[in-house]
N, C-alpha and C positions, 0 to 999 in steps of 0.2 A: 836594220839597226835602230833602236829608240832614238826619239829626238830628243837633243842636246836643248838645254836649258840652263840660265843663268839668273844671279836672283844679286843685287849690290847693296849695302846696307854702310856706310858710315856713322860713326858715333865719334865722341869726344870723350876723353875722361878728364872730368875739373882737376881731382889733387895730383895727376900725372902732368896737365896739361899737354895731352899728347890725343894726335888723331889714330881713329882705328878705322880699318877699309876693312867689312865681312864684307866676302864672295862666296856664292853657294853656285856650285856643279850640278848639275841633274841631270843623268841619263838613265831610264828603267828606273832599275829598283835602286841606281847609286846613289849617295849623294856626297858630294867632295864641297869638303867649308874650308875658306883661306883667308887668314886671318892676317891685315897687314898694318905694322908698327907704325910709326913715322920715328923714324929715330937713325944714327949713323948707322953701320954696318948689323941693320939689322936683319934679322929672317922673316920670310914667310911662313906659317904653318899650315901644312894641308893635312885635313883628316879626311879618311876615303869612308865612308860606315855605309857599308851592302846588306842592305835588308834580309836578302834572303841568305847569304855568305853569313850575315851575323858575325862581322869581325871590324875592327879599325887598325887604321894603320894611320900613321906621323910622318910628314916630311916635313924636313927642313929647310929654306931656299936663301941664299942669301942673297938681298937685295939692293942693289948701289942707290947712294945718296941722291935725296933733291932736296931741292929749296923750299918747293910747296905744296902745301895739302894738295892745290891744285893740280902741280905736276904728278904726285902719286896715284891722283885719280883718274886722272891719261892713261898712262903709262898701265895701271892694274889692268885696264883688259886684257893687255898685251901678254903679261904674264902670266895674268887667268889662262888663257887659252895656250898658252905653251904648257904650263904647269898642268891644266886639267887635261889636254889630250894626253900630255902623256904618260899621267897616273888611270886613265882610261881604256889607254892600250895597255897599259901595266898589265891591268885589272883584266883587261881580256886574255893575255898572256898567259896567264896563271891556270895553274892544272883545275878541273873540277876539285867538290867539298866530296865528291864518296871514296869513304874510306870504308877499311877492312875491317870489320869485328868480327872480336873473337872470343869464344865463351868464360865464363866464369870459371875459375878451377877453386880448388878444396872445398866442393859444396859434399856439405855433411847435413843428416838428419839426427837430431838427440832427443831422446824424452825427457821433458823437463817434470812432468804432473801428470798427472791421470789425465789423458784423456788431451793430453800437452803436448808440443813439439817445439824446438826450435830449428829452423831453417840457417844455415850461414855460409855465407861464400866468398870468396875475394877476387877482384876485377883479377883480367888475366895480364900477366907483367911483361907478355909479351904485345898489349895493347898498346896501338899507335897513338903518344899522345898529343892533341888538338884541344885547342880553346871550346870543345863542345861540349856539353852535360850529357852523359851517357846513364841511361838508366836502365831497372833491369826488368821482366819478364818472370812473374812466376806463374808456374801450372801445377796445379795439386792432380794426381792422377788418379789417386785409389786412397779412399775408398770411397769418395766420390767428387766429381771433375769440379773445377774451381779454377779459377786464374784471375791474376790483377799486377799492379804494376808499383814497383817503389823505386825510391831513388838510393836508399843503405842498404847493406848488403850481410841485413839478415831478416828475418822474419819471424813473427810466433804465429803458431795454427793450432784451433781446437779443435779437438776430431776422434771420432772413436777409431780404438787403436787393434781392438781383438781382430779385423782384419785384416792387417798389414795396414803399411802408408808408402805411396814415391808420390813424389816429385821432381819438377824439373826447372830448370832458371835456365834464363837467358840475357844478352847483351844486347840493347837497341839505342837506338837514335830517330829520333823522331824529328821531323822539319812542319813544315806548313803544306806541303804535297805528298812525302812519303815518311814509308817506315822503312829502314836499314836491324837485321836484327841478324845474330849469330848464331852458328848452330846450340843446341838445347846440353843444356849440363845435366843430369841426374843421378837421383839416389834414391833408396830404396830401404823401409824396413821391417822384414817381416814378420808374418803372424806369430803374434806368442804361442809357443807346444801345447801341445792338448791334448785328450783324445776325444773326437769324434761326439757329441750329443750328451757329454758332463758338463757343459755350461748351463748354467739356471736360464729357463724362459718366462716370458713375461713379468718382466722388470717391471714396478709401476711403482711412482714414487709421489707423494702428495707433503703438503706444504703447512702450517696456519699459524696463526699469529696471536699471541699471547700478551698481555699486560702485564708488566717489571714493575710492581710498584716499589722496589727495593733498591732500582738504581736509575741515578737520573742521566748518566751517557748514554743507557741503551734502555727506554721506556716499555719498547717491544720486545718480545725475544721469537722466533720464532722453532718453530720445533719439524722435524724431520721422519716421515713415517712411508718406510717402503716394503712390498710383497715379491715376490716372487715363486715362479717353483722348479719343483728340481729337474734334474737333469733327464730326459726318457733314457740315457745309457750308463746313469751316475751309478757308481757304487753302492751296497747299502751303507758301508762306514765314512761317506762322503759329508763333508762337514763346511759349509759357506761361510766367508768372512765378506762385510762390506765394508767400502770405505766412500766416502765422497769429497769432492774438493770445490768450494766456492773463492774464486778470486787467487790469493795465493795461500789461503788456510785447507789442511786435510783433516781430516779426522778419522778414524775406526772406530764402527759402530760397539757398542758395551751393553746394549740391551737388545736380545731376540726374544726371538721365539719359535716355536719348534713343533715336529709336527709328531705323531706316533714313535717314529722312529730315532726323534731325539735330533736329526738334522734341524739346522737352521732356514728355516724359512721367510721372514721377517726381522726388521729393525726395525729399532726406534730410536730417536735421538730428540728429548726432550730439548735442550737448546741448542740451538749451533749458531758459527760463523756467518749464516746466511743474513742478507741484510733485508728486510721487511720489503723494501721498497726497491730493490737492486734490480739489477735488468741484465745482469752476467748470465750466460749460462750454468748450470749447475750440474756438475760433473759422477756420476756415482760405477763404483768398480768392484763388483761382485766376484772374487775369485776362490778357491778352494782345494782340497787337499782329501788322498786317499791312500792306503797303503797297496791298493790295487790297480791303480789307475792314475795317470797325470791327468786334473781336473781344469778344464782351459777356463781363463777367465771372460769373464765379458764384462764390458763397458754401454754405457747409454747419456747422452745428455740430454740436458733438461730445461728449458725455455721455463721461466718462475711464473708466469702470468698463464702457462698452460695448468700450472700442478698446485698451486694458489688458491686451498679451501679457504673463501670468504667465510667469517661469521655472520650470523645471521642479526638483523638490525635489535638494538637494543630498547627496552620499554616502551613496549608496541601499547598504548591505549585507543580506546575508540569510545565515541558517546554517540548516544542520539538525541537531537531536538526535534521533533516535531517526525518530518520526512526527509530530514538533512543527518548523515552519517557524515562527521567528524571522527578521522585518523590520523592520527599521530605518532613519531616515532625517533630515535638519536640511532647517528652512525652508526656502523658495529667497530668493534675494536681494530685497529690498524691503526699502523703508521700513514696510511694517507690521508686529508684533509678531508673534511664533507663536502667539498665543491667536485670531488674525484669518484664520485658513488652514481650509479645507475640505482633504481629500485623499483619493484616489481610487488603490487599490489591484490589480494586474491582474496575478491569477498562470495562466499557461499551462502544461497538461502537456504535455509534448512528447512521451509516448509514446500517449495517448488522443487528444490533442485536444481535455481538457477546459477549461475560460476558466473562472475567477471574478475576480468584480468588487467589490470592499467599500470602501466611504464611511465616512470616520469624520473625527474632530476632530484626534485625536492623532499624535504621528509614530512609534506603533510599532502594530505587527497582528504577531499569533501565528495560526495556521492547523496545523490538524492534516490530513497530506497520504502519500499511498504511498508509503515508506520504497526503493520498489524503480523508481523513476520522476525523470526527468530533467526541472526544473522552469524558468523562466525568468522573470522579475520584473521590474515596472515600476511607476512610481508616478510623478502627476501631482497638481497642484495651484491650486487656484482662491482668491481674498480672500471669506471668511465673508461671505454678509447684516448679520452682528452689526456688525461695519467699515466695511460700506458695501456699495452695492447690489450684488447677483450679476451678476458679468461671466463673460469667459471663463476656459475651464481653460488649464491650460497647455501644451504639447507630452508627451508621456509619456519619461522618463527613460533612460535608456539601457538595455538588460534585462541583468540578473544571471542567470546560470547556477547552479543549485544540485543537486545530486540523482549518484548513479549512470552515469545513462547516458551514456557519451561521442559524441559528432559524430566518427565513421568518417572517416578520412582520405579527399581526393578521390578519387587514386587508387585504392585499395583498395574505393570504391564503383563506380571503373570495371571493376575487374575482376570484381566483380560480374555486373555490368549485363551485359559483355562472353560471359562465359560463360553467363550466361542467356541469351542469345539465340541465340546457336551451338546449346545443347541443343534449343530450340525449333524453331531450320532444321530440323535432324536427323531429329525427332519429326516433323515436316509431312511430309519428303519418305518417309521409311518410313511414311506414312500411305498417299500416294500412290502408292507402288509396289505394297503389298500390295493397294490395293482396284482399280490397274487392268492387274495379273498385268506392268509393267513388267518386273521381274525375270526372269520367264521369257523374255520377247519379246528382249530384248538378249541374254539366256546362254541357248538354248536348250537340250535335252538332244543329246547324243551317243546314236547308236543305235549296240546293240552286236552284231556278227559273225556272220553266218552261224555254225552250226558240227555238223562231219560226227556228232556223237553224237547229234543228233536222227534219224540216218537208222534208226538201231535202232528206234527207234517205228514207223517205218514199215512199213505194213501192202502187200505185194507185190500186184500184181494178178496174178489169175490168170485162164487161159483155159479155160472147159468144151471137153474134148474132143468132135467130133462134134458140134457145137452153131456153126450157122452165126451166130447176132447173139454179139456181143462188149460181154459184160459188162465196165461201165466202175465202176470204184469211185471213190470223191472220198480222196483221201490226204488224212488232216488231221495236224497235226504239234499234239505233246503241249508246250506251251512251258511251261517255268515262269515263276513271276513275277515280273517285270520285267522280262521281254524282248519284246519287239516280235515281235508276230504276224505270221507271213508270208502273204504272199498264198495262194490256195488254186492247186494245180496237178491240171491234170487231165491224164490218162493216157489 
C-alpha cells in the first residue's frame, strides 16, 4: 500500500479576521485537502481529487468549538487522520472506473457534393452515464482505409464516390494506460449503376491564372481546362457532361469540345470559383447518358499545386558588358507574392552548343560568358515549397538573343549550301576519271605522220657480189620521242 503523507499550511484572512488550517492527504495518486474555519459550529471540507479516477468528491465534517488557533492546531491532526483514513478506505471501497461501452446508433452516410460525404451519429441512450469524456473512432473502409478520432458526433469526408464508400464509428475512452472502445457501428453506400467500361478514362485536369484588370475583389481569375476519353464500351450516341466542385461552389461545364463523332471529349471553363492560391481539393465529376446503355459516372480529385500551369516569367531582358551577361526578369502573373517563386535559368551557346541551367530565388542571375559568341536565354518559373507544395514549372519564356554572332540570311545560306555541292560533284567525277583512264578512252591521242626525214636513217641493203644466198638485213627506223613506232619492214 502507498505511503501516507501529510502536508499543514495555516493562513489568516485580514477582512474575515479568521484563521484557516489546510491539510493535504497523500497516498499514491490521492490527494485529500481539508480545509479548517475557526468559527462556531463550523465544518471541515475534504475534497478527495484521484489523479487517475479524475473525479472529486466534498465532505462535510462538523467541528466542535475552541478557544484557540492554538487549540485547532492540536486537535487538526487528530481529525486529519480520522477524517483522511476514512475517506481513504472510502476510496478503496469503491468498485473499479471500467465501465461498459456501447456503440454509436443512427450512424448514417449522405452525400452532401461531388465527391462529398457527411458521416452522423448519436451516442448510444443506453450509455452508462459517468463524469468521463467519451469520444468517438472513425474508420473510412472503402474506398480507401483511413481512420482518426473526434470528440462530435459527425464528420465530413472527401472522397471519390464511383466506387462505393463504408465506414464505421466507434465509442472509446481513453485514460493515461489504456483504451476502453465498443463494438464498431457501420454503413455503407454503394456504387452508382453503370455498365461496365462507359466511364471516361483518363481524366486530366490543369489549372492557370489570369489578370482581372476589371475587378478589384478578384484581380486573378483563374480558368479550368480538362481531357478526357471515352468509354472502350460506351455507345456511339453517348454524350459526357462535367461538373466540378471547389469548397462549397459547383458548376457545369458550358464549353466542350468533341471529337469526330460529336461526343464530348473536353471542357473548358474560362473563370471559375477556384481560388488562385487555395489549397482545397478540387473535385471534378464526369458523368453521362445513352439511350442504350446506363453510362456510370466517374469522379477524381485534384490537389491545385499538382494541376497549377505557372506562367512563364514576365520581360525576360539580358545585356552584355564586356564578359559579364546580365539577366533580368518580373514575376509571372499570379496571386502569389515574388518572395513565393523558384526560377530556373537556361542559357544556350549557339556557337558550341554549350546549355547551362541555374536555380535560384531571385529574378536577376549575372553569368560570366565568351565575349565572341552568340547566346540565347530562357527563363521559367515554379510557386516555392515555402508557399505551398511544389508543383509544376512553367512553359520556358520566349528566348532572348544576346551576343555577336548574327543568324545568316536564308538565302545567302542557300548559296552556300549550293555551291558546296557543285564543288563536291566536280571533285567525285575528276576522282573518277583519273583512276579509271576515262579521259583518255573518250579523247584518245592522234597519231602523228609518217615523214620522209626518217628515210636518212636508213641503212640500204646491200648485195655481196658472187655470193649466191642473199643477205637480208632488218631496217629499223631511229624514231624520236613521241612518235609512234613503225612497224618493222623487211627487205
Amino acid at each position: 500500500m502507498p505511503r501516507l503523507s501529510c502536508v499543514f499550511t495555516l493562513s489568516y484572512h485580514i477582512s474575515s479576521s479568521r484563521f484557516f488550517l489546510i491539510a493535504q492527504l497523500f497516498q499514491g495518486d490521492r490527494n485529500i485537502v481539508f480545509i479548517f474555519p475557526r468559527s462556531i459550529n463550523s465544518f471541515v471540507t475534504c475534497s478527495l481529487l484521484g489523479k487517475k479516477k479524475k473525479k472529486e468528491k466534498l465532505f462535510k465534517v462538523k467541528v466542535p468549538q475552541v478557544d484557540s488557533g492554538l487549540d485547532m492546531i492540536i486537535m487538526a491532526p487528530v481529525l486529519l487522520i480520522l477524517l483522511g483514513a476514512t475517506e481513504i478506505l472510502q476510496a478503496d471501497l469503491l468498485p473499479d472506473d471500467k465501465i461498459s461501452l456501447l456503440p454509436p446508433v443512427n450512424f448514417t452516410i449522405k452525400v452532401t457534393g461531388l465527391a462529398q460525404v457527411l458521416l452522423r451519429w448519436e451516442p448510444n441512450p443506453d450509455q452508462e452515464q459517468r463524469n468521463v469524456n467519451l469520444e468517438y473512432q472513425v474508420k473510412i473502409n472503402a474506398p480507401k482505409e483511413d481512420d482518426y478520432e473526434t470528440r462530435i458526433t459527425e464528420s465530413k469526408c472527401v472522397t471519390i464516390l464511383h466506387k462505393g464508400f463504408s465506414a464505421s464509428v466507434r465509442t472509446i475512452l481513453q485514460n493515461d494506460h489504456s483504451l476502453l472502445a465498443s463494438s464498431w457501428a457501420s454503413a455503407e453506400l454503394h456504387a452508382p449503376p453503370g455498365s461496365p467500361g462507359t466511364s471516361v478514362v483518363n481524366l486530366t485536369c490543369t489549372t492557370n491564372t489570369t489578370a482581372d484588370n476589371y475587378s478589384h475583389l478578384r484581380p486573378y481569375q483563374v480558368s479550368l481546362h480538362c481531357t478526357w476519353l471515352v468509354g472502350t464500351d460506351a455507345p456511339e450516341d453517348t454524350q459526357y457532361f462535367l461538373y466540378y466542385r471547389y469548397g462549397s461552389w459547383t458548376e457545369e461545364c458550358q464549353e466542350y469540345s468533341k471529337d469526330s463523332t460529336g461526343r464530348n471529349i473536353a471542357c473548358w471553363f474560362p473563370r471559375t470559383f477556384i481560388h488562385s492560391r487555395g489549397r482545397d481539393r478540387l473535385a471534378v465529376l464526369v458523368n453521362g447518358s445513352s439511350k442504350h446503355s446506363a453510362i456510370k459516372p466517374f469522379d477524381q480529385l485534384f490537389a491545385l499545386h499538382a494541376i497549377d500551369q505557372i506562367n512563364p516569367p514576365l520581360n525576360v531582358t539580358a545585356e552584355i558588358e564586356g564578359t559579364r551577361l546580365s539577366i533580368q526578369w518580373e514575376k509571372p502573373v499570379s496571386a502569389f507574392p515574388i518572395h513565393c517563386f523558384d526560377y530556373e535559368v537556361k542559357i544556350h551557346n549557339a556557337r558550341n552548343g554549350y546549355l547551362q541551367i541555374e536555380k535560384m530565388m531571385t529574378n536577376a542571375f549575372i553569368s560570366i560568358i565568351d565575349d565572341l559568341s552568340k547566346y540565347d536565354v530562357q527563363v521559367r518559373a515554379a510557386v516555392s515549397s515555402m508557399c505551398r507544395e511544389a508543383g509544376l514549372w512553367s512553359e520556358w519564356s520566349q528566348p532572348i538573343y544576346v551576343g555577336k554572332d548574327e543568324h545568316k540570311p536564308l538565302r545567302e545560306w542557300f548559296l552556300i549550301v549550293l555551291m558546296a555541292t557543285i564543288c563536291f560533284i566536280l571533285l567525285i567525277l575528276l576522282l573518277i576519271c583519273r583512276i579509271c583512264h576515262l579521259w583518255i578512252k573518250l579523247f584518245p591521242p592522234i597519231p602523228a605522220p609518217k615523214s620522209n626525214i626518217k628515210d636518212l636513217f636508213v641503212t640500204a641493203n646491200y648485195e655481196k657480189a658472187g655470193s649466191v644466198e642473199t643477205e637480208i638485213e632488218v631496217i629499223s627506223y631511229i624514231e624520236k620521242p613521241g612518235v609512234e613506232t613503225l612497224e618493222d619492214s623487211v627487205f
